[in-house]
C-alpha positions as CSV (number, residue, x, y, z in Angstrom):
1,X,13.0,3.7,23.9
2,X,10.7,6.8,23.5
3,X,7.0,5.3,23.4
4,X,6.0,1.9,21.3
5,X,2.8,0.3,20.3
6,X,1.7,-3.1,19.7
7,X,-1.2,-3.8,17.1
8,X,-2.4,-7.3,15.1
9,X,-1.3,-8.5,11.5
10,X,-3.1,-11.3,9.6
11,X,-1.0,-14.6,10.1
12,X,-1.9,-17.6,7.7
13,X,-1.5,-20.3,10.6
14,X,-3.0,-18.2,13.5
15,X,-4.8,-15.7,12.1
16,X,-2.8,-12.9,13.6
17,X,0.6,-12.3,15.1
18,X,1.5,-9.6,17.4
19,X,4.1,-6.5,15.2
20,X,5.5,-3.4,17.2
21,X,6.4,-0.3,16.4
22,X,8.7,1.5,18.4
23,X,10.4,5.3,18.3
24,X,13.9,5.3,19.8
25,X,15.4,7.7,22.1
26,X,18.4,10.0,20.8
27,X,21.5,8.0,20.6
28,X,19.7,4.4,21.8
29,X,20.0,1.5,19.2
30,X,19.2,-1.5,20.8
31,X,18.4,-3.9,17.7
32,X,15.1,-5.5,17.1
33,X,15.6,-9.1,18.6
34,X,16.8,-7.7,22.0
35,X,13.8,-5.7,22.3
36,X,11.4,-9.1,21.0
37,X,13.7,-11.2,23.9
38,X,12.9,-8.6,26.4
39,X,8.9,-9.0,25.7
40,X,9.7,-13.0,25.9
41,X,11.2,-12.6,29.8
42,X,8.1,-10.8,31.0
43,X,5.4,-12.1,28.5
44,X,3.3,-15.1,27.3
45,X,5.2,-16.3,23.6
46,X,1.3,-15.4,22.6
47,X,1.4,-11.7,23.5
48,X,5.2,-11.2,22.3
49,X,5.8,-9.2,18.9
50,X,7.2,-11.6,16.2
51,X,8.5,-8.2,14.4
52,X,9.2,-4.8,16.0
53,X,9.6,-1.5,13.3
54,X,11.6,1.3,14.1
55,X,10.2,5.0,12.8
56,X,10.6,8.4,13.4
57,X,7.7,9.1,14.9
58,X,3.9,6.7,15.6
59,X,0.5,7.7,13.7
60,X,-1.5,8.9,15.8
61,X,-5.1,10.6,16.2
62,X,-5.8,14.6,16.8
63,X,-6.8,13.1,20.1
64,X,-3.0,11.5,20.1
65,X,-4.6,7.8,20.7
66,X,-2.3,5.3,18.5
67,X,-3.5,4.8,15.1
68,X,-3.9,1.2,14.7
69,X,-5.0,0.6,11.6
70,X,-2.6,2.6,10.0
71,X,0.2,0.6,11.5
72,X,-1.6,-2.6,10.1
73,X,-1.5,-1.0,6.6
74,X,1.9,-0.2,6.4
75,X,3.0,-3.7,7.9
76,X,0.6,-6.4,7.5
């Protein structure tokens, strides 16, 4: 994995749930629930992604801070 971000979503039972977006390295393809039962070995369930998104490349600012809101946007 290149770099990755974690960022809220609205949840109807808990008001939000954790997503991540994450840009792959050349050539790795590990799939989505390997990277959400690697967050489950070294995190509380609470902090874990329920959904992780692979793109090309994360929105970010001109200052190159992670743009948040976009994420929550595109996937909430």
């Amino acid at each position: 994995m290149l770099e990755a971000g974690a960022f809220g979503v609205p949840h109807p039972e808990w008001g939000e749930a954790v997503e991540a977006a994450v840009v792959l390295r050349a050539g790795d393809a590990p799939a989505a629930a390997d990277l959400i039962a690697f967050c489950r070995r070294r995190l509380a369930g609470f902090k874990c992604p329920r959904r992780v998104d692979v793109l090309d490349e994360l929105p970010r600012t001109g200052a190159g801070k992670l743009r948040k809101a976009e994420l929550r946007r595109r996937f909430g």
